[in-house]
N, C-alpha and C positions, 0 to 999 in steps of 0.2 A: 823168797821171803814174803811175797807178797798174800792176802789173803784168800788162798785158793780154796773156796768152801764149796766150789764144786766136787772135790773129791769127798764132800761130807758124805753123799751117797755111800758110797762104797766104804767107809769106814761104821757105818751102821750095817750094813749085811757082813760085812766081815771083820768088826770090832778090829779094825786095825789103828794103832797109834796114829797121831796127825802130829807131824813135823813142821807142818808150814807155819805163817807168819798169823796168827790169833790176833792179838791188840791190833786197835785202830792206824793206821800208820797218817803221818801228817804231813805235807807240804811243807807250810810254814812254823817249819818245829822250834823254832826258836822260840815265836809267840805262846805256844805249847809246851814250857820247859814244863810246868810242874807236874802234868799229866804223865809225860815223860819221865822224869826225875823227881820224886818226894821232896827234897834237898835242891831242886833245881830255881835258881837267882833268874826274876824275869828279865828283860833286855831295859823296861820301861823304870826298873831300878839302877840299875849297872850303867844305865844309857845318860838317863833322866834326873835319877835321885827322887822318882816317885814311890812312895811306900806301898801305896793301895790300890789294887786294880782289879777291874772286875770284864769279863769277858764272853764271848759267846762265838763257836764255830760250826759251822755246818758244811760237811765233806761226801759227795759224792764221788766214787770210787768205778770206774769201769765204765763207761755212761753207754758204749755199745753192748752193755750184756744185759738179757731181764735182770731184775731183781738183783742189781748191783748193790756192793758194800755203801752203804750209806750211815753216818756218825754225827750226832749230834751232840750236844758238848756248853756247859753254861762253868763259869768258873770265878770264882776269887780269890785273894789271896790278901795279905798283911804283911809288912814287915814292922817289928819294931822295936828303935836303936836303942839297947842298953848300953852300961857301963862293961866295957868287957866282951859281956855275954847277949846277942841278941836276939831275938824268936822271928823266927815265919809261923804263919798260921792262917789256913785258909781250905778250903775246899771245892769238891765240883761232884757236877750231876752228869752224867755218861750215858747217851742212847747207842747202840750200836746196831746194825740189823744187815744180815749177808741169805737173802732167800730164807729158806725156812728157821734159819738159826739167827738167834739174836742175843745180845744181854743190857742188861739194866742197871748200872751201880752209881751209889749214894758213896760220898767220902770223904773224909776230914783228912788235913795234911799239915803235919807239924815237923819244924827244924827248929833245930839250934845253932846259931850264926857265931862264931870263935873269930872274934877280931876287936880291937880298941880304936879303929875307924872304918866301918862298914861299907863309908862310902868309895874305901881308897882300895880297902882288900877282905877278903873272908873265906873260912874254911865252914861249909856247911853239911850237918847231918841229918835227916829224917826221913818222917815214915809217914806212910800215906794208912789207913784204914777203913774198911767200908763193908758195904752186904750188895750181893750183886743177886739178881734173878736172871738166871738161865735159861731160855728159852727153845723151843722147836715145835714149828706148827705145821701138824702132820699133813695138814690137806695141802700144803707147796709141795710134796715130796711125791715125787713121780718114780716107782717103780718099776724093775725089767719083768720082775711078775707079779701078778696079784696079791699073792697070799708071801711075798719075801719077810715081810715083816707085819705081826696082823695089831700093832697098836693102831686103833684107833681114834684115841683123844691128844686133843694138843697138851705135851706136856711145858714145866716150867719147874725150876728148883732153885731155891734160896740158898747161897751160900756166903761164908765171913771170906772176907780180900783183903791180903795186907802186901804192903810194897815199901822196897828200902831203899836211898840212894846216900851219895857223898859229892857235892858240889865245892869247886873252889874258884875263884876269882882274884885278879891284879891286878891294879895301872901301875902303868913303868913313867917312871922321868930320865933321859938319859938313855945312853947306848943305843942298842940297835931297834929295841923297842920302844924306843920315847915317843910321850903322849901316845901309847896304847893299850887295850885292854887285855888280856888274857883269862879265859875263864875254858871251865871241862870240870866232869863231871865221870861219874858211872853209877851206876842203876839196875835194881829187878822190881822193873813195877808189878808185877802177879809173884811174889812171894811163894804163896800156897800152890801146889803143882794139884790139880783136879781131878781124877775120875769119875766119871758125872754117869749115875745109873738112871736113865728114863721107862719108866714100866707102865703098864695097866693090868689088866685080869688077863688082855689078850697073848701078853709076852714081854719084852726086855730090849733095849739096846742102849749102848755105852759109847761116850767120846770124850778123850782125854784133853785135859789143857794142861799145856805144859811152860815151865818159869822161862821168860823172855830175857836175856841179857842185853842193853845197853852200855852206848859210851858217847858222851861228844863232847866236844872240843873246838875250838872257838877263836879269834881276835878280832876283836872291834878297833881300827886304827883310827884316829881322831883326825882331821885335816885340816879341821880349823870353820868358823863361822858356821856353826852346826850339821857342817857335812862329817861321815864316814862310810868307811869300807869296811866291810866285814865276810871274810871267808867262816867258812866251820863246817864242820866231817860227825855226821850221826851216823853208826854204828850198829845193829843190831844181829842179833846171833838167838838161833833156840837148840837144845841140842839132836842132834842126827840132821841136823841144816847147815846150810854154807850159811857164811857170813855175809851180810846185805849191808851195804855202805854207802850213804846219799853225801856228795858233796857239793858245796854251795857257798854262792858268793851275793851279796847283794851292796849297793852304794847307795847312801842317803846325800841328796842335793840340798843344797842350802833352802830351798822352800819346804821343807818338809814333806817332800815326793821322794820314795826309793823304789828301786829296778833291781830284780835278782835272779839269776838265773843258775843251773847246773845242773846233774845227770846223776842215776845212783847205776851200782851192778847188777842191777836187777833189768835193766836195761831200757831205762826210763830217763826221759828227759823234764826238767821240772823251768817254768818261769814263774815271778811272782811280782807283784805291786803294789802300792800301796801308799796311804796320805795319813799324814798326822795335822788334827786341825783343833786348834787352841792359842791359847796366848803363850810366849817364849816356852818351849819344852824345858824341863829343867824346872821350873819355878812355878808354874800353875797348873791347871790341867788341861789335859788333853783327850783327844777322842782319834783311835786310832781305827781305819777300814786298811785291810788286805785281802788280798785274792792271789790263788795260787792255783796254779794249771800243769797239767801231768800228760805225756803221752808215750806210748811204749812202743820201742823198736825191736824187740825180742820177736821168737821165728811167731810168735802168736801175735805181735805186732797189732795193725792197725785194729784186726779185729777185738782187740784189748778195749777197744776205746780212747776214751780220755776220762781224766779225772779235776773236777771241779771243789775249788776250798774257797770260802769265805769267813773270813774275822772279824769280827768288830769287839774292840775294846776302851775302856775307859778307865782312867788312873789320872791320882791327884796325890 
């Protein structure tokens, strides 16, 4: 599921379907819910009780290959509490760039929050929308012959991007889950399924993008003097692909330091860390750093590399 855009080659000389993993994939997907999920509740609300947050990540991808997946990423978000009914609204700017293939999208993201206390529970729906440019720049593209393909300019194509999800969340008092959180979600962040024509005067070629399903799932358990634990299981699936499932656990210490670490089926080992530095979380604001590190044990293994993620975020 990972994004093998090495076989892009070969889907340009022989216009065949690509099944592999397209969108950016994250480390630290939790801090990434809305990217993720239209409808997806950040951790710094659920966690915190901060409305407002604004963010930025940078993800290197493969570090032992040229011209590895690299993603950059700027983002904010709103929540705010009505009677009843209350809205998210926010947006973000998405770099993305894998060798000769890259894209570009601009996006606004709106929900609607179905609870009469927000901060205790909520049923969320929305939808992300945006214009993305599509890229591929011919002079990276090393062919087995000359004249396989004779475009010679870099192409690039504008198109609309819409994505839906369904988020909901719980604290429990009581029974087996007292003082904890429960929250999941499911999602098709690319909506629109794509057949993307690239031409010149010289000729043609074609590569499909196809709609990514999502799902995760989550508990934040409270322990008391602002420590917790938090397991959660991200899910993704495209069709004619296996199902790719990253699971993961991270603990926050009462200083405002957490440690997290886990492994997906793709055959990857994931650790992460990270510092919250402000006055009482919960009531003022905060400025959040994390970093997230990746290495693959699959038969392609070390020569995979590793993979490097940094966050930094801010919410009040």
């Amino acid at each position: 599921m990972n994004r093998i855009y090495q076989i892009f080659l070969v889907c340009l000389i022989f216009q065949l379907p690509v099944a592999a993993q397209q969108l950016p994939l994250f480390t630290q997907y939790r801090q990434n819910i809305g990217i993720i999920n239209p409808a997806g509740i950040g951790s710094d609300f659920m966690v915190f009780e901060q409305q407002t947050t604004f963010g930025a990540s940078v993800r290197r991808q493969w570090v032992g290959f040229a011209n590895p997946p690299t993603t950059q990423l700027i983002q904010g978000a709103y929540i705010y509490d009505g009677d009843g009914v209350s809205l998210l609204s926010g947006g973000y700017l998405i770099n993305d760039q894998t060798g000769p293939t890259g894209f570009t999208g601009l996006y606004g993201r709106f929900a609607t929050i179905f609870s009469n206390d927000i901060y205790d529970h909520g049923i969320s729906v929305g939808f992300n929308a945006g214009l993305v440019q599509y890229r591929v720049d011919i002079t990276d593209i090393d062919f087995l012959e000359a004249n396989d393909i004779l475009i010679t300019e870099d192409q690039n194509r504008l198109f609309p991007d819409v994505g839906f999800g369904a988020f909901a969340y719980k604290r429990f008092s009581g029974g087996m889950l007292d003082d904890s959180q429960l929250y999941g979600g499911v999602s098709i962040p690319q909506l629109i399924g794509l057949n993307l024509e690239f031409k010149d005067s010289n000729g043609a070629f074609f590569t499909r993008r196809v709609q990514h399903f999502y799902g995760i799932v989550g508990l934040v358990k409270y322990l008391g003097d602002d420590k917790f634990i938090e397991p959660s299981v991200w899910a993704r699936y495209t069709l004619q692909s296996e199902v790719n499932v990253d699971i993961n656990i991270r603990y926050k210490m009462a200083t405002n330091f957490w440690l997290g670490a886990g492994g997906s089926t793709a055959g990857a080992a994931h650790i992460e860390a990270g510092i919250l530095v402000g006055e009482s979380p919960g009531s003022d604001n905060t400025f959040t750093i994390g970093y997230g590190f990746d290495y693959f044990f699959t038969s392609f293994g070390p020569e995979a590399g590793t993979s490097h993620e940094f966050n930094l975020f801010y919410s009040f």
